[in-house]
N, CA, C and O atoms as a GROMACS GRO file, in nm:
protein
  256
    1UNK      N    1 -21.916 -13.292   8.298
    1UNK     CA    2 -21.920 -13.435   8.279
    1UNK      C    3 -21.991 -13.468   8.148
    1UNK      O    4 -22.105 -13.433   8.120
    2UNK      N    5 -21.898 -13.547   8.062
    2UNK     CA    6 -22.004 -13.610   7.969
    2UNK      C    7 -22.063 -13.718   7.956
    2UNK      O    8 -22.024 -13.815   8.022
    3UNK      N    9 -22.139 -13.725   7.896
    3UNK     CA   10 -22.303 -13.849   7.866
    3UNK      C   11 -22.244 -13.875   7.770
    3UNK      O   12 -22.199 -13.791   7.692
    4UNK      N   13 -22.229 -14.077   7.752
    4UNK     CA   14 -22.217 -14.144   7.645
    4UNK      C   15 -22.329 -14.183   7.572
    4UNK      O   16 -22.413 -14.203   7.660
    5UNK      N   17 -22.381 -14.205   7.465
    5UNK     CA   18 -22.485 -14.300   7.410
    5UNK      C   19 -22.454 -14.424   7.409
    5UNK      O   20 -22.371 -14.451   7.322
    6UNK      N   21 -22.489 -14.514   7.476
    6UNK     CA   22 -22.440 -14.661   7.528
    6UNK      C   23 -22.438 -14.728   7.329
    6UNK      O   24 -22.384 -14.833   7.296
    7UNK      N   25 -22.494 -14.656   7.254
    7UNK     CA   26 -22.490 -14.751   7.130
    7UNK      C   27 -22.320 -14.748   7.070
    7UNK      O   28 -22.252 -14.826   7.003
    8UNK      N   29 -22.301 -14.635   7.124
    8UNK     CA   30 -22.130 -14.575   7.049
    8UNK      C   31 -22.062 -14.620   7.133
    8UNK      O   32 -21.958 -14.555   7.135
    9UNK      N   33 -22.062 -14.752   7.258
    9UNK     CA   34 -22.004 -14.766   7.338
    9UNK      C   35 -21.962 -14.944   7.293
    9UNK      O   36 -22.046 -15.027   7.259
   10UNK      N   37 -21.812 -14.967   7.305
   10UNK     CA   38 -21.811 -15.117   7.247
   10UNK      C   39 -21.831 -15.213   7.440
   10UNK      O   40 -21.847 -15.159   7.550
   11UNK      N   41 -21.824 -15.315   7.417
   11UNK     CA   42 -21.866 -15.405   7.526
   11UNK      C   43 -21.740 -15.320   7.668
   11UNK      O   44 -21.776 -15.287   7.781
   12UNK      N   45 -21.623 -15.309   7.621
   12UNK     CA   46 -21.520 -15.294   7.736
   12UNK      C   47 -21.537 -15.136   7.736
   12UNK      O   48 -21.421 -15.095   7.728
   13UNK      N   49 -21.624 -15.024   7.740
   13UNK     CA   50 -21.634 -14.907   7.741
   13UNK      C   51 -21.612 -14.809   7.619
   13UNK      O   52 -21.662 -14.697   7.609
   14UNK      N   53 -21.517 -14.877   7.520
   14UNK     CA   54 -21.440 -14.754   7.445
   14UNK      C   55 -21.556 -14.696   7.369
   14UNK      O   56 -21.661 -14.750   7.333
   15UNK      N   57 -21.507 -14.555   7.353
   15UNK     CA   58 -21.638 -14.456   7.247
   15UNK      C   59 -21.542 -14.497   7.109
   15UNK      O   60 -21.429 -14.510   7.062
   16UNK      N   61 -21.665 -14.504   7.091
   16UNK     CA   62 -21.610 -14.548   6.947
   16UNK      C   63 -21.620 -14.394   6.808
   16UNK      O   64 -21.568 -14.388   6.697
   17UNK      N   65 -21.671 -14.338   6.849
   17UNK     CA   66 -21.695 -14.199   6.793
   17UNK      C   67 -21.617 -14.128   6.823
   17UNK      O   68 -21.603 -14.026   6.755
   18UNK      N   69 -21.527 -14.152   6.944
   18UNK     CA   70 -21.394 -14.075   6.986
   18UNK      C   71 -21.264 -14.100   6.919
   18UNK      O   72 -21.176 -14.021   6.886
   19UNK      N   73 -21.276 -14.265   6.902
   19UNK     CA   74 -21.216 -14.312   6.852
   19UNK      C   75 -21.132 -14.297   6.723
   19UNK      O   76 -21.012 -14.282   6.704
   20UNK      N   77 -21.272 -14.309   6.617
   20UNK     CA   78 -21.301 -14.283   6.520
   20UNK      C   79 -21.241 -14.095   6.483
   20UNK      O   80 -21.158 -14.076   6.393
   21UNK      N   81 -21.284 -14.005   6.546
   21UNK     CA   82 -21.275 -13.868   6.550
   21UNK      C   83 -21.060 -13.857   6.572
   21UNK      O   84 -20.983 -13.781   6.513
   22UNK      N   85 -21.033 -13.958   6.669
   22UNK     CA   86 -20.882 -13.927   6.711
   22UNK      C   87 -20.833 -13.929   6.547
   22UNK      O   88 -20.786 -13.842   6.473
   23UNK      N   89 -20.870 -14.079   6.526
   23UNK     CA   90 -20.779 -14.164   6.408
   23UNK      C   91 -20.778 -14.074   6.285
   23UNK      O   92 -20.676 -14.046   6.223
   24UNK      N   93 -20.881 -14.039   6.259
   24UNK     CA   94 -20.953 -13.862   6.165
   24UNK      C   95 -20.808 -13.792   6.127
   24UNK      O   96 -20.757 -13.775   6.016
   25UNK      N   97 -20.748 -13.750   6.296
   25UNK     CA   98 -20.659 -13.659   6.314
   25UNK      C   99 -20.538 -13.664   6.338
   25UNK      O  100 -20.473 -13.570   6.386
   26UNK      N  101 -20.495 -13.770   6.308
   26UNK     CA  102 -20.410 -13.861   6.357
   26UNK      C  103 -20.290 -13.866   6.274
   26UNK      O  104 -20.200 -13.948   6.294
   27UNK      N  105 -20.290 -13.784   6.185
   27UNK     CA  106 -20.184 -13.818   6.032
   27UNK      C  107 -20.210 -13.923   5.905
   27UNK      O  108 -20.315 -13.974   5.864
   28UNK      N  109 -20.095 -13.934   5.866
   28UNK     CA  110 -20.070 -14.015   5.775
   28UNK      C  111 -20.109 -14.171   5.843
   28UNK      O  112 -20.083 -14.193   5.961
   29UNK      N  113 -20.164 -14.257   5.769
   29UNK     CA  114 -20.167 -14.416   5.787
   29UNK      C  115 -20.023 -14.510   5.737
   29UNK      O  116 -19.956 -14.509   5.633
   30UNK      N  117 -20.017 -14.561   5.818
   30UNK     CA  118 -19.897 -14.691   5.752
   30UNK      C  119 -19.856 -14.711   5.657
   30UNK      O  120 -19.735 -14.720   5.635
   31UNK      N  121 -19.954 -14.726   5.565
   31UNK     CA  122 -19.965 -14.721   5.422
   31UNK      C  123 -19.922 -14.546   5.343
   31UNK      O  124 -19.835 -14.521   5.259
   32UNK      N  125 -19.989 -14.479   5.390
   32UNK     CA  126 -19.975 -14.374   5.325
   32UNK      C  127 -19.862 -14.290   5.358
   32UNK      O  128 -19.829 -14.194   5.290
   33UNK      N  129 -19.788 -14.337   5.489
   33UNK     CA  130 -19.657 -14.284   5.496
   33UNK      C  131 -19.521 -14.368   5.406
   33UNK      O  132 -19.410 -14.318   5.384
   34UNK      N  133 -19.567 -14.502   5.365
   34UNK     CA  134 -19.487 -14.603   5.313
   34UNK      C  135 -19.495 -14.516   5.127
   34UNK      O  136 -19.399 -14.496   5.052
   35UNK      N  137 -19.607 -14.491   5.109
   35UNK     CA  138 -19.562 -14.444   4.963
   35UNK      C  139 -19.550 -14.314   4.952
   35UNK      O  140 -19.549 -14.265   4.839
   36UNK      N  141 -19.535 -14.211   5.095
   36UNK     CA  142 -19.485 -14.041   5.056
   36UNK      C  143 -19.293 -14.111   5.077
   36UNK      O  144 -19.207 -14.064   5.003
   37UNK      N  145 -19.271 -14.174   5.139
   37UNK     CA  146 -19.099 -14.249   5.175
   37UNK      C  147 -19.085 -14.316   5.011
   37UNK      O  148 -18.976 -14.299   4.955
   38UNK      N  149 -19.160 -14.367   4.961
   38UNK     CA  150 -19.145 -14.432   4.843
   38UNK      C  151 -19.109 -14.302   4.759
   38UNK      O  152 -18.998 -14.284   4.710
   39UNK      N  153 -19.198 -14.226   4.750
   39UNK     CA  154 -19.206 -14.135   4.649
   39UNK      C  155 -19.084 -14.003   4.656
   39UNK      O  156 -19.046 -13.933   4.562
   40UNK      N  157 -19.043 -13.998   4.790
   40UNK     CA  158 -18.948 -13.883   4.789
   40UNK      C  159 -18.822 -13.926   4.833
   40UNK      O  160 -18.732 -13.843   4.851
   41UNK      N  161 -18.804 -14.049   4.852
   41UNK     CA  162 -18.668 -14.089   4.903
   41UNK      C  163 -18.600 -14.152   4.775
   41UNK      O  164 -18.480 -14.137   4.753
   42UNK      N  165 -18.696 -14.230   4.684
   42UNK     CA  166 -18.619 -14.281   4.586
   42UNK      C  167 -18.544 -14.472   4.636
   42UNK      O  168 -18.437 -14.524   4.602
   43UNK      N  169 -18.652 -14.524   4.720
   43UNK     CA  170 -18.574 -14.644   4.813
   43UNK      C  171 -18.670 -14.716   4.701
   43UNK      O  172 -18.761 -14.695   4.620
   44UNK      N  173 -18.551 -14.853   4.777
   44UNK     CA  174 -18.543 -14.950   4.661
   44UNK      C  175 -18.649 -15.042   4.699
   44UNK      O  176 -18.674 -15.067   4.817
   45UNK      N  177 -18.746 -15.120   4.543
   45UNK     CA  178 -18.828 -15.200   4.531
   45UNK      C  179 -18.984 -15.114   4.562
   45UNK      O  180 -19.091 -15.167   4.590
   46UNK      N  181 -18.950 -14.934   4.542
   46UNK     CA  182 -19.066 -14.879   4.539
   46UNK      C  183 -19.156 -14.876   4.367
   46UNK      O  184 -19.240 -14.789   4.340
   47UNK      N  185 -19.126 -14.961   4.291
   47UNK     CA  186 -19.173 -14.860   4.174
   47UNK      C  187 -19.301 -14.884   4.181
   47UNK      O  188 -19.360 -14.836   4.085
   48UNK      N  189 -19.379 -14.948   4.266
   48UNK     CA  190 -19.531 -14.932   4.265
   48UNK      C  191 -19.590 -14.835   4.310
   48UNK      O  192 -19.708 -14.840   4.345
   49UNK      N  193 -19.520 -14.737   4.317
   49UNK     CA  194 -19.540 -14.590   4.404
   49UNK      C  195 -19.484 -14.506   4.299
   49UNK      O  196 -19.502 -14.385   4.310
   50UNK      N  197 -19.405 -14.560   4.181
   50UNK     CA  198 -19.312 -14.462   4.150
   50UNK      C  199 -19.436 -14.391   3.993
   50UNK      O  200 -19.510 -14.462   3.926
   51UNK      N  201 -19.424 -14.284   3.981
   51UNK     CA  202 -19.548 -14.225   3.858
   51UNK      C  203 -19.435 -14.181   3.739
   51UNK      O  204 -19.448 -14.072   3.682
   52UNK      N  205 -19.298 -14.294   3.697
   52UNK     CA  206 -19.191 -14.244   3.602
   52UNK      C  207 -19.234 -14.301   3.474
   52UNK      O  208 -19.263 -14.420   3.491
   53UNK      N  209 -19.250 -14.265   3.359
   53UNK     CA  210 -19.273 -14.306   3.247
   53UNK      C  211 -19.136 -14.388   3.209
   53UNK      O  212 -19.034 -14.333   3.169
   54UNK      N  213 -19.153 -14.540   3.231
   54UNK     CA  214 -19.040 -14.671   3.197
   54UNK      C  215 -18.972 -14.620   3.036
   54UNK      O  216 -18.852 -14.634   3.011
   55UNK      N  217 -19.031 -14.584   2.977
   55UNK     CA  218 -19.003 -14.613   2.823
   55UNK      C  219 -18.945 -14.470   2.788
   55UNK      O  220 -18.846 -14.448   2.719
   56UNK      N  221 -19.022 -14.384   2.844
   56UNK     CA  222 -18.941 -14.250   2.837
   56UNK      C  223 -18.793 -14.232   2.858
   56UNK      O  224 -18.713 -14.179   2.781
   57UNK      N  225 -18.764 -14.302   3.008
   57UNK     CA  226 -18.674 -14.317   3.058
   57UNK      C  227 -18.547 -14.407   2.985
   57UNK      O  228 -18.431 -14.371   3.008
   58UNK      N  229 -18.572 -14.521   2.900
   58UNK     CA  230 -18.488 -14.592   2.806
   58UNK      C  231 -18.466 -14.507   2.729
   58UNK      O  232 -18.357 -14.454   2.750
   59UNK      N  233 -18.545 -14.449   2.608
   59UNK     CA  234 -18.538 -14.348   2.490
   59UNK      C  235 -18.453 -14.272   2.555
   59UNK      O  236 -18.347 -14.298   2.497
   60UNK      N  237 -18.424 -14.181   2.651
   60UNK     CA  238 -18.378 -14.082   2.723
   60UNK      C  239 -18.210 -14.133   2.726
   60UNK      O  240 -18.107 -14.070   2.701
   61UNK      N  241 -18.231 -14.262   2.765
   61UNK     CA  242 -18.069 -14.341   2.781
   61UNK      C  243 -18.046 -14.377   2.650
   61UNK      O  244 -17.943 -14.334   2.600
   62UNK      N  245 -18.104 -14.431   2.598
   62UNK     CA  246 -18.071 -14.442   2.410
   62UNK      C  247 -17.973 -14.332   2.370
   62UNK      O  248 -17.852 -14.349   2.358
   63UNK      N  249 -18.015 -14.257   2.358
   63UNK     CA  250 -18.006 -14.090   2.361
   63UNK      C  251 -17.852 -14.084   2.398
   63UNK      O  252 -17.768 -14.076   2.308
   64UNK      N  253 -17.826 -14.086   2.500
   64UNK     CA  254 -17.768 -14.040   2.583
   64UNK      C  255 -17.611 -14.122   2.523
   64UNK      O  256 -17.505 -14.105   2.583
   0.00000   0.00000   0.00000
């Protein structure tokens, strides 16, 4: 059986140190799965995720 420390305990029981420890382990966040999908899928209205040099990319089509 385990012993809580009533301080790590919120008003309706939850441990909050358990909590805290799950979320730890838990994966990727919302956010941080939204810009690995940004970054490897290539979907549209990502370029705030995107690390492409804009100007490179014109010169390159100049070029071309």
């Amino acid at each position: 059986m385990k012993v809580h420390n009533q301080d790590n305990l919120t008003v309706t029981g939850t441990n909050i140190d358990e909590v805290k420890k799950r979320n730890a382990n838990s994966g990727m966040s919302y956010n941080e799965a939204k810009e690995f999908l940004a970054r490897t899928t290539g979907g549209h209205g990502t370029s705030v995720y995107s690390d492409t040099d804009v100007e490179q990319v014109r010169m390159k089509n100049k070029k071309a």
